[in-house]
N, CA, C and O atoms as a GROMACS GRO file, in nm:
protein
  240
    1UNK      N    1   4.103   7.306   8.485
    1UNK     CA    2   4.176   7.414   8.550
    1UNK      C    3   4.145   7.548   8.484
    1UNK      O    4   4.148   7.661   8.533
    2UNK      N    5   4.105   7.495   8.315
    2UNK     CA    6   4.116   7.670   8.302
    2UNK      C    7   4.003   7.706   8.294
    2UNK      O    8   3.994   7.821   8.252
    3UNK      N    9   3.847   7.627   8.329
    3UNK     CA   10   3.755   7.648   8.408
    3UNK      C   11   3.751   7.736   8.500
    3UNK      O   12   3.680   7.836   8.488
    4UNK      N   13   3.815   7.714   8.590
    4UNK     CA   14   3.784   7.776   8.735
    4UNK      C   15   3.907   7.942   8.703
    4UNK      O   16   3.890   8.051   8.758
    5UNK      N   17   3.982   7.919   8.636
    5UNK     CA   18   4.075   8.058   8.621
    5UNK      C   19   3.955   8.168   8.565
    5UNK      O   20   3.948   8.287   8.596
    6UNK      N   21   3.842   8.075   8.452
    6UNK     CA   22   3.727   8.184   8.385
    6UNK      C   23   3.657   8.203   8.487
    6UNK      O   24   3.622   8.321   8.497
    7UNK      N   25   3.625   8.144   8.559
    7UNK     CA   26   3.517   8.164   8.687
    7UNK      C   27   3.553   8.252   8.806
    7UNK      O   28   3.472   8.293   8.889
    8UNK      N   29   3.706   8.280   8.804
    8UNK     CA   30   3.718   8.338   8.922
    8UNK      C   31   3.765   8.510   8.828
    8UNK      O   32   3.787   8.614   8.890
    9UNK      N   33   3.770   8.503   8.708
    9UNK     CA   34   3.815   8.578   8.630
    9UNK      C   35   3.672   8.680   8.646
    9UNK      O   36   3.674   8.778   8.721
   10UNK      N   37   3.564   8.645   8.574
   10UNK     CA   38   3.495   8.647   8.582
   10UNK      C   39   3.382   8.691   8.679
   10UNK      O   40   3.285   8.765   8.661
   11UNK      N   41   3.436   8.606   8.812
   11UNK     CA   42   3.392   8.703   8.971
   11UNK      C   43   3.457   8.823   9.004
   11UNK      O   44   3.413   8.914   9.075
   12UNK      N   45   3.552   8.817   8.954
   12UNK     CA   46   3.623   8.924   8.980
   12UNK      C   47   3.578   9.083   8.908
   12UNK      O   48   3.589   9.195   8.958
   13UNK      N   49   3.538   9.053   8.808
   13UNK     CA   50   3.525   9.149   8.742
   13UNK      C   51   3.360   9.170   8.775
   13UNK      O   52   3.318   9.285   8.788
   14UNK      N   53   3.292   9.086   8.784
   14UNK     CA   54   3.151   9.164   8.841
   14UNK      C   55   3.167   9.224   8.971
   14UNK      O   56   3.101   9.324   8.999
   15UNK      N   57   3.272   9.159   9.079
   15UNK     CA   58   3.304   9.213   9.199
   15UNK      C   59   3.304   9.302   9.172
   15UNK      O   60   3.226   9.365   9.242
   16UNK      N   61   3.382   9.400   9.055
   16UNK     CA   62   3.440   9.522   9.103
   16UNK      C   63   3.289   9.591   9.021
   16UNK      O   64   3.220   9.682   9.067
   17UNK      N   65   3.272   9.543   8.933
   17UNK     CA   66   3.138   9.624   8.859
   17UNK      C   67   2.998   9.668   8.980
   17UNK      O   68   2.951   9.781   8.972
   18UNK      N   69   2.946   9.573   9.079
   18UNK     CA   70   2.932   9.544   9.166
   18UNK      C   71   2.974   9.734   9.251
   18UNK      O   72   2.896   9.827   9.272
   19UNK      N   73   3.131   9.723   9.279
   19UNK     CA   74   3.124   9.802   9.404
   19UNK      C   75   3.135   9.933   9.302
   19UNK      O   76   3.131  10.044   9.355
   20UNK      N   77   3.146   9.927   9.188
   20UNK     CA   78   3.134  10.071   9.109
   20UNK      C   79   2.996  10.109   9.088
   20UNK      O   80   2.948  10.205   9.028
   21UNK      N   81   2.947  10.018   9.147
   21UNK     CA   82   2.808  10.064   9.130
   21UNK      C   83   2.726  10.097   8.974
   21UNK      O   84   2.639  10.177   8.938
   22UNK      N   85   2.817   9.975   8.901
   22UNK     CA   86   2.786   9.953   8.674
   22UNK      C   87   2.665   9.887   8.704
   22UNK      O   88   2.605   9.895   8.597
   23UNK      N   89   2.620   9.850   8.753
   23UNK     CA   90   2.494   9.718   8.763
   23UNK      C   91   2.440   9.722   8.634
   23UNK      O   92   2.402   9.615   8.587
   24UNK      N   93   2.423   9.879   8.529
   24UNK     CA   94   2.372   9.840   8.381
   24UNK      C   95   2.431   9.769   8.314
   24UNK      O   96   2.375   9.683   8.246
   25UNK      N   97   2.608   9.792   8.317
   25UNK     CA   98   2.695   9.696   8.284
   25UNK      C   99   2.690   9.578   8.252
   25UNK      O  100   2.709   9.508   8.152
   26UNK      N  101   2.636   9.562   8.440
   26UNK     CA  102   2.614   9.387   8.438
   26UNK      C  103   2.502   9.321   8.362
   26UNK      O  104   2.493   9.205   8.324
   27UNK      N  105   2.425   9.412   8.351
   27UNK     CA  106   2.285   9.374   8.262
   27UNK      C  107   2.331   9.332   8.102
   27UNK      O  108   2.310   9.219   8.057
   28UNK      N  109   2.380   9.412   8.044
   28UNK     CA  110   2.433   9.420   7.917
   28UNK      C  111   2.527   9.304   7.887
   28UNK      O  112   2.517   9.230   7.790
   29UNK      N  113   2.613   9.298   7.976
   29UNK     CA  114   2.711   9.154   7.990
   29UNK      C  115   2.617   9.034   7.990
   29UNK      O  116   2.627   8.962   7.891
   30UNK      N  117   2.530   9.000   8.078
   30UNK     CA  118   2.437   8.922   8.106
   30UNK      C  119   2.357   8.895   7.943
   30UNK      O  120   2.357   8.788   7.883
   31UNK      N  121   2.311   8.989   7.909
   31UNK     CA  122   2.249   8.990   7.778
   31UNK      C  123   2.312   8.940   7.661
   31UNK      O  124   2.252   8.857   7.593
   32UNK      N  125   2.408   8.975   7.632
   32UNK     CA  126   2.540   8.948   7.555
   32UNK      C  127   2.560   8.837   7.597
   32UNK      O  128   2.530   8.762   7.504
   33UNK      N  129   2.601   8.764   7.701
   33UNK     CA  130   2.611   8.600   7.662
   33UNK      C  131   2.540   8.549   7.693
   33UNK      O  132   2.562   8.428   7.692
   34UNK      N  133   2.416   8.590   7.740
   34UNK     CA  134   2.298   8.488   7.718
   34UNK      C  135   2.256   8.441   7.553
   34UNK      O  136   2.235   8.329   7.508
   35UNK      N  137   2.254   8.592   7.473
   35UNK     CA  138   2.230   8.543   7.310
   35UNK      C  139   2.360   8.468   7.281
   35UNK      O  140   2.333   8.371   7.211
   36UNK      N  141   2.496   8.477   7.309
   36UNK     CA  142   2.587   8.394   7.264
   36UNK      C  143   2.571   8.265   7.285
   36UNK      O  144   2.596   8.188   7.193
   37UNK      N  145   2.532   8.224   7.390
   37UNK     CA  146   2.487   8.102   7.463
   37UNK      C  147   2.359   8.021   7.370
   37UNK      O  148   2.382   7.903   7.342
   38UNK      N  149   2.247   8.070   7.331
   38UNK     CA  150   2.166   8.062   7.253
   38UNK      C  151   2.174   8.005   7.101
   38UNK      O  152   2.124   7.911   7.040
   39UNK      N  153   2.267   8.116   7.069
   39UNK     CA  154   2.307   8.132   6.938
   39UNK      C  155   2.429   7.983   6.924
   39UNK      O  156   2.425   7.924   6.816
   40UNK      N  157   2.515   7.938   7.017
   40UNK     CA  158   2.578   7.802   6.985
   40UNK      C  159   2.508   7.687   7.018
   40UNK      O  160   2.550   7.572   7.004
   41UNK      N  161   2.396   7.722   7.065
   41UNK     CA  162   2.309   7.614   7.072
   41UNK      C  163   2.195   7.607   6.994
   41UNK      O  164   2.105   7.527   7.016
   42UNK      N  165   2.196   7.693   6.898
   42UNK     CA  166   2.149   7.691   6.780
   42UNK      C  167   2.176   7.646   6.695
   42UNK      O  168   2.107   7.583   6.614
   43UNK      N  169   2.305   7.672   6.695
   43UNK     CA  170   2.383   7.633   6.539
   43UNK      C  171   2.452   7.473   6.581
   43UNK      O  172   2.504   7.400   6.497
   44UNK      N  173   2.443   7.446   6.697
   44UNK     CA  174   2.534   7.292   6.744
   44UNK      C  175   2.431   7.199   6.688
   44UNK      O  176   2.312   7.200   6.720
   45UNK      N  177   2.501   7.101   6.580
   45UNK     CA  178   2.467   6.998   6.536
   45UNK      C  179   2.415   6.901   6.627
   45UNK      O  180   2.496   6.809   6.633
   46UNK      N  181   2.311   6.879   6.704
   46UNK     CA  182   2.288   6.814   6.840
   46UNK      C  183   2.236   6.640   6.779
   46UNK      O  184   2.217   6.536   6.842
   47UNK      N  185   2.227   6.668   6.644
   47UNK     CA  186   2.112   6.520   6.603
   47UNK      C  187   2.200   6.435   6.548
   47UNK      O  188   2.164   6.317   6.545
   48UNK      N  189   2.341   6.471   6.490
   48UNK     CA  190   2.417   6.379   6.465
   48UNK      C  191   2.548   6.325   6.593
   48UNK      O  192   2.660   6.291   6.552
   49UNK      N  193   2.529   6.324   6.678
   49UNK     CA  194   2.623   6.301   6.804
   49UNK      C  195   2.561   6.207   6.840
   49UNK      O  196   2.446   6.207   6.884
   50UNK      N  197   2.667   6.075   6.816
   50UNK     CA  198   2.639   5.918   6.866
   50UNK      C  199   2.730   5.920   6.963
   50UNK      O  200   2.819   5.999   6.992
   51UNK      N  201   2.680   5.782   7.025
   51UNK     CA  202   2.748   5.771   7.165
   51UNK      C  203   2.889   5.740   7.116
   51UNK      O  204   2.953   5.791   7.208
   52UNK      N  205   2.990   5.686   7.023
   52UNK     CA  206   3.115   5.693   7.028
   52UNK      C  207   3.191   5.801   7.030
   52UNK      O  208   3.307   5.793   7.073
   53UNK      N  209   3.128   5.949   6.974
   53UNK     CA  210   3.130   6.032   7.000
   53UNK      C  211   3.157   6.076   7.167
   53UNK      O  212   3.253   6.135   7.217
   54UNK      N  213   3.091   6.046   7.199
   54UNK     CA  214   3.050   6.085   7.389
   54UNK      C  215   3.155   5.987   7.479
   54UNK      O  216   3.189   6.005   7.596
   55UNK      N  217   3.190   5.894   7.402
   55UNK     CA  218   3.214   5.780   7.488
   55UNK      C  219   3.421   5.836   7.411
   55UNK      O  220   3.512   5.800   7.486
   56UNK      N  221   3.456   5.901   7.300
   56UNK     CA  222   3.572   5.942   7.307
   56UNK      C  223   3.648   6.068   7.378
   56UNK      O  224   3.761   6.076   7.428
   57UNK      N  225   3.530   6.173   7.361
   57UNK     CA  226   3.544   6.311   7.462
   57UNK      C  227   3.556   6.268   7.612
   57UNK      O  228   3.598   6.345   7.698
   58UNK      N  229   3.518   6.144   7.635
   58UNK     CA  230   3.539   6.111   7.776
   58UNK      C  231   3.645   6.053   7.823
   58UNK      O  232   3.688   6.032   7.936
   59UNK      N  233   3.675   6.033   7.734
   59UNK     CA  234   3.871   5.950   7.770
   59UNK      C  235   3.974   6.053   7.756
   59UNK      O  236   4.083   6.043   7.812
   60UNK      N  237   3.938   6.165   7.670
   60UNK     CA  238   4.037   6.257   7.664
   60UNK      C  239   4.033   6.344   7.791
   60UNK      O  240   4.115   6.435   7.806
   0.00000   0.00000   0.00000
């Protein structure tokens, strides 16, 4: 649920960036969490995650 509250949060606010006509805005935003995005998938421990791991995040 609080998925879709970021997603519509989120549309919303490029909507309006969008009709203000920021489009650099949007570039800069875009940029900014693309390296954030990067950067936790950098640092995420990916080689020690066994399947009991995977198999408990899935019951919760």
């Amino acid at each position: 649920m609080s998925a879709l509250i970021w997603l519509v949060g989120v549309a919303i606010v490029i909507g309006v960036l969008i009709a203000m006509h920021q489009i650099a805005v949007i570039y800069l935003l875009a940029t900014v969490a693309l390296v954030v995005l990067l950067l936790i998938v950098a640092f995420s421990d990916l080689e020690n995650i066994d399947r009991q791991d995977l198999a408990g995040s899935e019951a919760d």
